[in-house]
C-alpha positions in Angstrom: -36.8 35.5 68.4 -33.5 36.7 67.9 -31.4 37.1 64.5 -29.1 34.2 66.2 -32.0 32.0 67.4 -33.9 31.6 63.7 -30.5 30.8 62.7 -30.0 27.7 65.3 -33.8 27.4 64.8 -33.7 26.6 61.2 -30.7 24.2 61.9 -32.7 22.1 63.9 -35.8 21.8 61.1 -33.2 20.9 58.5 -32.4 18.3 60.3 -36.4 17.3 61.2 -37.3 17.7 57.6 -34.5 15.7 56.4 -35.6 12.5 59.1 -39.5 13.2 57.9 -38.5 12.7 54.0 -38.0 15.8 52.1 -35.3 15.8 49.9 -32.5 17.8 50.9 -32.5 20.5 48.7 -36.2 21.2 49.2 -35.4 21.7 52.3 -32.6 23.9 52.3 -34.2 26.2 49.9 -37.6 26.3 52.1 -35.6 27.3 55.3 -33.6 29.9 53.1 -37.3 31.3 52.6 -38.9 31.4 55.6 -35.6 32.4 58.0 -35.1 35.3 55.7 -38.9 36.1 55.8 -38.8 36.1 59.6 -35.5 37.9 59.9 -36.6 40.5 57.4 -40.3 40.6 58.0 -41.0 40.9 54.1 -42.1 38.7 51.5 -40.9 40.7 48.4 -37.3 40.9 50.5 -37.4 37.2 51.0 -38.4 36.3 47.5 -35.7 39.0 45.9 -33.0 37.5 47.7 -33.4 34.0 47.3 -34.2 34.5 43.5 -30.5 36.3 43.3 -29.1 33.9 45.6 -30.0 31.3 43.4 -28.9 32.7 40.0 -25.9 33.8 41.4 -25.0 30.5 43.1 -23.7 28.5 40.2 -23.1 31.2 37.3 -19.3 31.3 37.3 -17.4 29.8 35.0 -15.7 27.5 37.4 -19.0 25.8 37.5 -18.8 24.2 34.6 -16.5 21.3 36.1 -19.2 19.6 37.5 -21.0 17.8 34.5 -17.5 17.7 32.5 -15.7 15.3 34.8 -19.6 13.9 35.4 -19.8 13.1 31.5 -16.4 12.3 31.4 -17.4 9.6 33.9 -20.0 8.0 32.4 -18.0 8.0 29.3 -15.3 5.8 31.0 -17.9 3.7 32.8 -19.3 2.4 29.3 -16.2 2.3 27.6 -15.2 -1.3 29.1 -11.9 0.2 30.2 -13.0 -1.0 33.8 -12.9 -4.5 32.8 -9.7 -3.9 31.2 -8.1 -2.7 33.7 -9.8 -5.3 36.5 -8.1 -8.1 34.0 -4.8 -6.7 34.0 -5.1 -6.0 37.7 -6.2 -9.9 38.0 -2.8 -11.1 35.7 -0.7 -8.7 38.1 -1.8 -10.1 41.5 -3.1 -14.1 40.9 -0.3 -15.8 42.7 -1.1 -14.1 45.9 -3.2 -14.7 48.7 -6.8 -12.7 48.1 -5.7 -11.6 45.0 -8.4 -10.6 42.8 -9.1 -9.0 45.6 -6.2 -6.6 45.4 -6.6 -6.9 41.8 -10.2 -5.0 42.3 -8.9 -2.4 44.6 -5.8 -1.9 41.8 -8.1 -1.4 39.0 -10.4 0.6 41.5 -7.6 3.4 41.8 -6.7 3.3 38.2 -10.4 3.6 37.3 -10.6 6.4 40.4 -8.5 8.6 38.6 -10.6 9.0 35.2 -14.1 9.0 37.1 -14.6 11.0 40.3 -17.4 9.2 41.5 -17.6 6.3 43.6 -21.2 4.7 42.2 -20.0 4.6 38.8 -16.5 2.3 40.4 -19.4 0.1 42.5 -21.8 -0.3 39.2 -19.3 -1.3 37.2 -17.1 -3.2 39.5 -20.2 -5.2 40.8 -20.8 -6.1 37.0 -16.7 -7.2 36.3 -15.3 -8.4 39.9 -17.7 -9.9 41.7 -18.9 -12.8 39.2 -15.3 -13.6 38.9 -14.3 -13.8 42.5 -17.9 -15.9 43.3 -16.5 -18.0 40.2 -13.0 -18.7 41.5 -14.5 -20.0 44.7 -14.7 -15.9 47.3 -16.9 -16.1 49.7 -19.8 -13.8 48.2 -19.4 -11.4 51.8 -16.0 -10.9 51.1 -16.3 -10.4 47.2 -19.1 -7.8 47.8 -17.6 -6.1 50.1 -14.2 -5.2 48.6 -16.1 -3.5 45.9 -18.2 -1.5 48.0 -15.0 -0.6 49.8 -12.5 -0.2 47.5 -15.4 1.7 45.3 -14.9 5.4 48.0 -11.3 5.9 46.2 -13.2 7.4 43.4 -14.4 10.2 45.7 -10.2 10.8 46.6 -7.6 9.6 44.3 -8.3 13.1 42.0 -10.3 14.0 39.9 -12.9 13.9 43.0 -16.4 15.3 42.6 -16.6 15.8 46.5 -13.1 18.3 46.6 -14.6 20.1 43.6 -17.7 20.6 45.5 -15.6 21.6 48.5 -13.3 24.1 46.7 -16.5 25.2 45.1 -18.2 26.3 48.5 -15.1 27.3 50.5 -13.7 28.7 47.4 -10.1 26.6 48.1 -7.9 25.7 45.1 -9.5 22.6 43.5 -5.8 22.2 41.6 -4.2 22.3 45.3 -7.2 19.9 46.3 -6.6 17.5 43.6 -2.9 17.5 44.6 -3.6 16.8 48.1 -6.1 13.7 47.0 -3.4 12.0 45.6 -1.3 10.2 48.6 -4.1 9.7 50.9 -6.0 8.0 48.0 -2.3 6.1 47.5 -2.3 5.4 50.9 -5.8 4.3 51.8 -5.4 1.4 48.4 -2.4 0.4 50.0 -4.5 0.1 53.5 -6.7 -2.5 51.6 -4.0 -4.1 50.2 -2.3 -5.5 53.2 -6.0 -5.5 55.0 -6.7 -8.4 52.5 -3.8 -10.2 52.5 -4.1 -10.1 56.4 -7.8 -11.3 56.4 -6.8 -14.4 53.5 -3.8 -15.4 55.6 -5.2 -14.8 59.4 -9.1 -15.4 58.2 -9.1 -17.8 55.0 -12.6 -19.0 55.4 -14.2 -15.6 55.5 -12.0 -14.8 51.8 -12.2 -17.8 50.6 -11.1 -18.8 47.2 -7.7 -20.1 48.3 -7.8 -23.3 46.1 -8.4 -21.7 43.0 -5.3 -19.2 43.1 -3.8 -21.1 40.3 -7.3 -20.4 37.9 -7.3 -16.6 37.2 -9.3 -16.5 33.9 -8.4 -14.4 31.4 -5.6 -12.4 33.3 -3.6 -15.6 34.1 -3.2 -15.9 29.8 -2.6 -12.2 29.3 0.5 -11.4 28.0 2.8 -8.5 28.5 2.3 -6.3 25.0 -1.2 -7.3 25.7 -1.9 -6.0 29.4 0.0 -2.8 28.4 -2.6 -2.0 25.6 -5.3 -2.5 27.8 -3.7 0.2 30.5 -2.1 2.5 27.9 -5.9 4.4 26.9 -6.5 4.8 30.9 -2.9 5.7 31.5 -2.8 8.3 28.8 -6.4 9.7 29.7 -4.6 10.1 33.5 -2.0 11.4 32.1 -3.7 14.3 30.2 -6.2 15.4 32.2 -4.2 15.7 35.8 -1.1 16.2 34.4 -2.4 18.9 32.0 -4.0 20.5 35.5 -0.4 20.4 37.5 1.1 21.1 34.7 -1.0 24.3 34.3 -1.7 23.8 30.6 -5.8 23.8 32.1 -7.7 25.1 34.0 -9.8 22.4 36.0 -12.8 23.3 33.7 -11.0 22.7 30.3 -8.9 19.8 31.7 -12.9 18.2 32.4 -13.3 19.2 28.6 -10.6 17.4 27.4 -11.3 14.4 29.7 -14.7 14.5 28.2 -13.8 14.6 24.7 -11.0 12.0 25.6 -13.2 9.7 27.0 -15.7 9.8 24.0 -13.0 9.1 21.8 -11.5 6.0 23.7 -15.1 5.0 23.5 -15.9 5.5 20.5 -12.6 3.7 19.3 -13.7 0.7 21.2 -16.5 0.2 19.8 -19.0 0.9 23.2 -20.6 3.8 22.3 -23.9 4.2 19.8 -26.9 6.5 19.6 -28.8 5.2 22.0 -25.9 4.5 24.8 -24.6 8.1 23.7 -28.3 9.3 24.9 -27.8 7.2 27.9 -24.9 8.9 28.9 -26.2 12.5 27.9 -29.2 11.6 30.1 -27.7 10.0 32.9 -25.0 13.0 33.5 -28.1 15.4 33.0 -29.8 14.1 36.2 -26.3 13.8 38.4 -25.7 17.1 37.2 -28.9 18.9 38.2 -29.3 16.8 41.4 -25.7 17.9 42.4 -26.2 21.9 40.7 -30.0 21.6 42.9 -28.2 20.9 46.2 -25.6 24.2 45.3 -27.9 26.5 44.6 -29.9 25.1 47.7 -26.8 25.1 49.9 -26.1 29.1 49.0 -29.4 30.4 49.8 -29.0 28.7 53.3 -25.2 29.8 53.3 -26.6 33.2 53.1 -29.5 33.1 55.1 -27.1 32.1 57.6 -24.7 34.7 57.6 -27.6 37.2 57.2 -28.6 35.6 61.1 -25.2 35.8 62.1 -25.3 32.5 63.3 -21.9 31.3 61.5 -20.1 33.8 63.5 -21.6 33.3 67.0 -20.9 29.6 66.4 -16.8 31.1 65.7 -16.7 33.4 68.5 -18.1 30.7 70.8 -16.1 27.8 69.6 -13.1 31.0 70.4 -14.1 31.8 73.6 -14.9 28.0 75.1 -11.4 27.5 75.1 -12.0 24.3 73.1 -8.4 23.7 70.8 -8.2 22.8 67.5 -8.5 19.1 67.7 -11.3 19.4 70.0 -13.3 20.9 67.6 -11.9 19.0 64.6 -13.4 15.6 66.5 -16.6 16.9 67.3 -16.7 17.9 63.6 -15.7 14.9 62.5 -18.5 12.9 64.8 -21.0 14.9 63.5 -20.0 14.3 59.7 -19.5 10.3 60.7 -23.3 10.6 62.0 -24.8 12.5 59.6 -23.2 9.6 57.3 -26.1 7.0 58.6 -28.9 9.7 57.1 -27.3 11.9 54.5 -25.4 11.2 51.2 -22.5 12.5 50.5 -23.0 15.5 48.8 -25.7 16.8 51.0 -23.4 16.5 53.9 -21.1 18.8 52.1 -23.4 21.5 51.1 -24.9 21.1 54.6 -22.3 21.0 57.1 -18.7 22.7 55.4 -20.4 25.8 55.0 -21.6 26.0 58.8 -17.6 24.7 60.2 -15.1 26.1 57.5 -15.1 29.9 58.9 -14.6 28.2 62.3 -11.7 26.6 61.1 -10.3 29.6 59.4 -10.6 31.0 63.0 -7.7 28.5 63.7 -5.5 29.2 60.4 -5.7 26.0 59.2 -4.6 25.0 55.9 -7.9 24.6 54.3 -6.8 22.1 51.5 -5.9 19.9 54.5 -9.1 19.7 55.7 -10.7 19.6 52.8 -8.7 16.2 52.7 -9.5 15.4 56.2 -13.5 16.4 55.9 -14.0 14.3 52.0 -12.2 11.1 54.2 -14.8 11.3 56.5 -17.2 12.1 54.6 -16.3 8.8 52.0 -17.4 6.4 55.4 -21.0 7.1 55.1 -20.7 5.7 52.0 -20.5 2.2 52.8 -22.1 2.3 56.5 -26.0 1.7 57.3 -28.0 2.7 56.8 -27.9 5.1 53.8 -24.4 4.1 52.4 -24.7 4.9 49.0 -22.2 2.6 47.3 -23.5 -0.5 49.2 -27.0 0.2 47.7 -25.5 0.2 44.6 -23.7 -3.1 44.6 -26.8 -4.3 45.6 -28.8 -2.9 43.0 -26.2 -4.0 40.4 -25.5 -7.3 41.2 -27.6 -10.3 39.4 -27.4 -12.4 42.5 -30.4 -12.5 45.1 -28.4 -14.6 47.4 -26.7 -11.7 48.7 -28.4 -9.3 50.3 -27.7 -5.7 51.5 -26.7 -6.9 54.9 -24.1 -9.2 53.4 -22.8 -5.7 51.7 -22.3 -3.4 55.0 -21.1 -6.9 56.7 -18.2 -7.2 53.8 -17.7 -3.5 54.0 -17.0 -3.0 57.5 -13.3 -4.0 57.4 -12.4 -1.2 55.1 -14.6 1.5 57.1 -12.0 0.6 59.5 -9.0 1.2 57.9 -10.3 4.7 56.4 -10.9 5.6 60.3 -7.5 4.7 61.0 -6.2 6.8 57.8 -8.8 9.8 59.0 -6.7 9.4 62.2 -3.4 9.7 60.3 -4.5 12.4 58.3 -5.5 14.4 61.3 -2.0 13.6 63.2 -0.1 14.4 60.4 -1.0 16.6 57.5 2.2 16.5 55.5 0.3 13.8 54.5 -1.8 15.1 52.3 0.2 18.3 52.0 3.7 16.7 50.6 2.6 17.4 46.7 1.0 21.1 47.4 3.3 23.6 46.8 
């Protein structure tokens, strides 16, 4: 076989492994092996290579982002600041129409913006919202559903574990990226705003919960100096750690340190964290962290054992030469990322498929912040589709209710897969959309 051929080869038993069971990574690393093997014909080569492939994959300093905002996280997630801000949320929006619901994808966005990772918004979101809107009389579809859906903005609205990863492998400005999360993430909570209040007006008996507007529990008694305390530790945590990165008082690495620290302390000062929940976290952010740092190291062996087959430019020059425009190959890309959705989580279909596309796109000058936008957005759907969405397993998995099953999850989903199609669209038309706050 040719250079080109193990290249495509290998492709193609990713993608068999992957369907038979073996966990991504595995199976990244193994075809790292063996298509440097056969392209070199020598085992010491092979081994050599992939040993500094792999110590060199994640030993810069930028690196170090990944379990800070992880910790950081986890640190919010146990702090009960996601109930506080669900009730405020709730005291904001109870005269309206499906307004808990808003009031969950509210306090989702707020909660977005300390956490970065959308199964920490649908554990603890399953736990505060979903009892409540059952309570006040939601259908349990509808109820589980927003959660699941409004849960992806923690992958967008910055600080976003999925454009770290991307400015990670296509070495893109994660500040810039960060920037560019913020008005689609705006945007795509406003989408499920009006999508909800269209669905209680035009579809009441699918939302339900439309007698018991005026009973809003604890929110509806709230008063103001009261709802501001609850949002001014969340607010001030925002505050520090993004505005401290556009700012350019951190780098994204020390701005996760400080989040980290910050988060311990507001914590701590509630009262939510002790020995044992402290090991919790430590443990818990441990396993993301190596799972996520597996898949990297993984993902640059294969990078490189690709570029050593010369497959990534063959794939450039041909997408050049078939006379195929940008958006032609942006859609095809896009499929593909939208399929791989059903199979693959979301980081794996980072590490996987950006590396393989991105020089493409480079090919075409586009601004790569834009499509880092663009690709996360897409990426986010697989989330909450069948039959691998993670965030829908996790509701499931949360929730204390065996009446509702994981069907009823992807059912009350579906809605707001929708809408983040239609924003993809947008995003893809125009880019200023993401672009407006990126200097």
């Amino acid at each position: 076989m040719t250079d080109i051929q193990i290249g495509g080869f290998s492709i193609l038993c990713i993608v068999l492994l992957i369907y038979s069971g073996m966990h991504v990574a595995v199976a990244l690393a193994l075809m790292s092996f063996l298509g440097v093997l056969l392209l070199r014909d020598n085992y010491t080569i092979a081994s050599k290579m992939m040993a500094l492939a792999a110590s060199d994959s994640i030993s810069g300093y930028i690196f170090g982002v990944v379990p800070l905002f992880i910790l950081m996280g986890m640190f919010i997630a146990v702090s009960g600041i996601g109930k506080d801000t669900f009730d405020v949320a709730n005291r904001l929006f109870r005269g309206v129409r499906g307004g808990l619901g808003i009031a969950t994808v509210f306090a989702n966005a707020v909660f977005a913006a300390v956490t970065g990772i959308s199964i920490a918004s649908a554990a603890v979101f399953t736990k505060v919202a979903v009892p409540e809107m059952i309570r006040l009389g939601y259908t349990p579809r509808f109820s589980v559903g927003v959660v699941a859906g409004s849960s992806v903005l923690g992958m967008l609205i910055p600080p976003s574990l999925l454009l770290i990863l991307f400015g990670i492998l296509t070495e893109t400005s994660i500040g810039d990226l960060f920037k560019a999360g913020i008005m689609p993430g705006i945007l795509l909570a406003l989408f499920y705003c009006a999508g909800i209040i269209v669905m209680a007006y035009r579809f009441p008996s699918y939302v339900g919960g439309i007698d018991k507007q005026a009973d809003s529990g604890r929110g509806a008694e709230m008063t103001v100096l009261e709802a501001l305390s609850k949002l001014a530790p969340i607010v001030l945590l925002i505050a520090l750690v993004l505005g401290g990165i556009y700012a350019g008082w951190f780098t994204p690495t020390e701005s996760g340190a400080v989040g980290a620290l910050g988060a311990f302390l507001l914590a701590a000062g509630k009262r939510q964290i002790n020995r044992a929940k402290l090991w919790q976290v430590l443990l818990e952010t441990g396993h993301v962290t190596v799972a996520i740092l597996f898949l990297l190291v993984a993902a640059n062996m294969y990078s490189r054992m690709l570029g050593m087959s010369g497959i990534t430019g063959y794939i450039g020059s041909w997408f050049g030469g078939s006379g195929l425009g940008l958006y032609s190959v942006l859609t095809v890309y896009l499929i593909i990322i939208l399929l791989a959705g059903t199979f693959l989580d979301s980081t794996s279909i980072i590490v996987i498929i950006v590396p393989l596309i991105y020089p493409v796109m480079q090919v075409f000058g586009v601004n790569l912040v834009w499509f880092g936008i663009v690709t996360v957005v897409a990426v986010e759907v697989g989330l909450i589709t069948p039959p691998f969405g993670m965030s829908a397993f996790v509701v499931k998995s949360t929730l204390d209710d065996q009446r509702i099953g994981l069907n009823e999850v992807f059912m009350g989903a579906l809605p707001y897969v929708l809408m983040m199609i239609i924003l993809l669209v947008l995003l893809v038309i125009f880019p200023q959309i993401s672009l407006i706050l990126v200097r």
